[in-house]
C-alpha angles and dihedrals in degrees: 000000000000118000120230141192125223123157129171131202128196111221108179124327117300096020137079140173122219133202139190146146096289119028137354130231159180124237108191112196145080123248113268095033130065116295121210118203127192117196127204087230084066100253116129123193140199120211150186141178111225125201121284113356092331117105127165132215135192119195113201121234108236107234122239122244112210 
């Protein structure tokens, strides 16, 4: 079993920073509404908590540069 690291901190409501071994990151977003969440490795989410045990989650394609 790996150990991991993983530590929030709530900065002010509605938005939290989030770190962990490999990155660090804001969610933006208050509980019972949609939360986005912006990474340093580049990744942003959407997500939602759903009644009972059921949540959803979107993650954004990053878009190509040419």
């Amino acid at each position: 079993m790996p150990i991991t690291f993983r530590k929030s901190i709530r900065i002010f409501p509605g938005v939290t920073l989030n770190i962990n071994a490999k990155s660090v990151s804001f969610t933006f977003g208050a509980r019972g509404g949609p939360r986005h969440t912006i990474s340093s490795t580049g990744r942003r989410t959407t997500s939602m908590d759903l009644p009972g045990p059921f949540g959803w989650r979107h993650n954004h394609r990053r878009r190509r540069r040419h």
